[in-house]
C-alpha positions as CSV (number, residue, x, y, z in Angstrom):
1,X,0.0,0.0,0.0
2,X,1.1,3.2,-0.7
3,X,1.8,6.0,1.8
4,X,1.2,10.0,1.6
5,X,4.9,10.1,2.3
6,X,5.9,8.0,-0.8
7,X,2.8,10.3,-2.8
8,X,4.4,13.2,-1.8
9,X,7.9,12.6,-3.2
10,X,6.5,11.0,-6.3
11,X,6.2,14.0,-9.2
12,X,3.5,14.0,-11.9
13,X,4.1,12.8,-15.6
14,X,1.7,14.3,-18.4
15,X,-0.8,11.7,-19.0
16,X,-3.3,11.5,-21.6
17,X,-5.9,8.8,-22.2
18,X,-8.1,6.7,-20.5
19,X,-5.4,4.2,-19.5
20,X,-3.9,6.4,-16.9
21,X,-7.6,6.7,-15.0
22,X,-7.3,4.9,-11.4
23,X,-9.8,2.3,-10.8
24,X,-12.4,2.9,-7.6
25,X,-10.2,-0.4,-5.8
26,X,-6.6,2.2,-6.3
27,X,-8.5,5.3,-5.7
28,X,-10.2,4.1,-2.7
29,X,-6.3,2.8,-1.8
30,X,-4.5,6.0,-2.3
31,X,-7.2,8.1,-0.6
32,X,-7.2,6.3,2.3
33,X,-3.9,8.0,3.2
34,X,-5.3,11.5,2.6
35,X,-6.9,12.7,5.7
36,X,-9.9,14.8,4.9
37,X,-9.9,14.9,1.2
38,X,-12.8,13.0,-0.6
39,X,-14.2,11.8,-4.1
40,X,-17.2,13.9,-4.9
41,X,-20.1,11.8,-6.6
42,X,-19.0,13.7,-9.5
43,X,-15.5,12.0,-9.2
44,X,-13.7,14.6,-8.3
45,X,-11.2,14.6,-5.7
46,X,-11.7,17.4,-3.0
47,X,-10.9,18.8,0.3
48,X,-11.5,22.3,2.4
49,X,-8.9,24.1,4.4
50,X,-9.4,26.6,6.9
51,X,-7.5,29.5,7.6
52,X,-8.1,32.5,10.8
53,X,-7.4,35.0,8.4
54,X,-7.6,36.2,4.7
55,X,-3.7,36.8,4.7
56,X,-3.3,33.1,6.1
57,X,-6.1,32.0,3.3
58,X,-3.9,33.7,0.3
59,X,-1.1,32.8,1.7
60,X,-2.0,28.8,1.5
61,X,-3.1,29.6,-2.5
62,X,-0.1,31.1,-3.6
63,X,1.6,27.9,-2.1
64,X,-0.7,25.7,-3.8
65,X,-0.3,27.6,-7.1
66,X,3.7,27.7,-7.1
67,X,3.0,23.7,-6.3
68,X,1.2,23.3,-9.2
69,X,3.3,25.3,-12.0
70,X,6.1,23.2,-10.3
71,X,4.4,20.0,-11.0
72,X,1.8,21.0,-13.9
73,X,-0.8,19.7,-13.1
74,X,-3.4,22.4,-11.2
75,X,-6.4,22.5,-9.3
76,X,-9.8,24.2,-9.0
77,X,-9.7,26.3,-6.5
78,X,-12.4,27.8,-4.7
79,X,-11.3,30.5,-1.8
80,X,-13.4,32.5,0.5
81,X,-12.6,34.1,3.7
82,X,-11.0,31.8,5.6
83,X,-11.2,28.7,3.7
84,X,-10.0,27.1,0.6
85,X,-11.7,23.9,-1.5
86,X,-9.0,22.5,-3.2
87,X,-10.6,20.1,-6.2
88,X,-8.3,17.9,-8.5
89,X,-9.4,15.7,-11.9
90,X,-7.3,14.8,-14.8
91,X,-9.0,16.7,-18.0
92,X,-6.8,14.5,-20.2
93,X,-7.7,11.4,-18.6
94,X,-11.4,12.3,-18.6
95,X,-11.4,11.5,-14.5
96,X,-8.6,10.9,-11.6
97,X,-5.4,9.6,-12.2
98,X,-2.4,9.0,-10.0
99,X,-1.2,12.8,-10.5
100,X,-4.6,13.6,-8.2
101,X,-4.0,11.6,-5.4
102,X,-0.1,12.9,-5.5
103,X,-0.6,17.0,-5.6
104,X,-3.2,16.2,-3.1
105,X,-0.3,14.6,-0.6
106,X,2.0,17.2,-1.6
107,X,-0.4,19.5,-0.5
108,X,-1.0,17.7,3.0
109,X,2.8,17.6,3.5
110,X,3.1,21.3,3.0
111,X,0.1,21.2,5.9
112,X,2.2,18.8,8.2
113,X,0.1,15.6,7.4
C-alpha cells in the first residue's frame, strides 16, 4: 500500500488517455492515506482548508499555485474568507489519475500531514 509520504515525493508525468484513470479499488487505496480529502459523486477529488485570516487564506493559495506550476498539473480552486476547497481531476484522462492523489499529498505535506 502506498503512503502519503511516498505520494508526496513521487512527481506528476503528463498523461493523456483513458489508460492512466485509477480504478475505484486504487483510488479508494490511495485516498485512504489522505486525511480529509474525498471523491465527490462527480468523481472529483476534494478537500476544504481553513485559515483565521484572509492573509493566512492567500497565503496557503499562492503555495498551492507555485506547487502546481512546479508539477503541472493544477487544481480548481475555490477560496473565500477563511477557507479554501482545493478540487483535483485529470481533463486528459477524462477522471482521476495517480497525479490527483499525489498533488493532493504534496499539499497535505506542505500542511504537516
Amino acid at each position: 500500500m502506498t503512503t502519503a509520504h511516498e505520494l508526496a515525493r513521487e512527481h506528476c508525468r503528463p498523461l493523456r488517455g483513458s489508460e492512466h484513470l485509477i480504478d475505484p479499488i486504487q483510488a479508494a487505496s490511495l485516498l485512504s492515506c489522505l486525511p480529509g480529502w474525498q471523491i465527490s459523486a462527480t468523481g472529483i477529488l476534494e478537500k476544504e482548508f481553513c485559515f483565521s485570516s484572509y492573509p493566512a487564506t492567500l497565503l496557503f493559495v499562492n503555495t498551492v499555485a507555485g506547487l502546481a506550476e512546479r508539477e503541472n498539473h493544477h487544481p480548481d480552486l475555490a477560496v473565500g474568507y477563511g477557507r479554501v476547497k482545493v478540487s483535483y481531476s485529470t481533463h486528459d484522462v477524462g477522471g482521476l489519475s495517480r497525479n490527483d492523489f499525489t498533488c493532493a499529498a504534496k499539499i497535505e505535506a506542505l500542511t504537516g500531514f
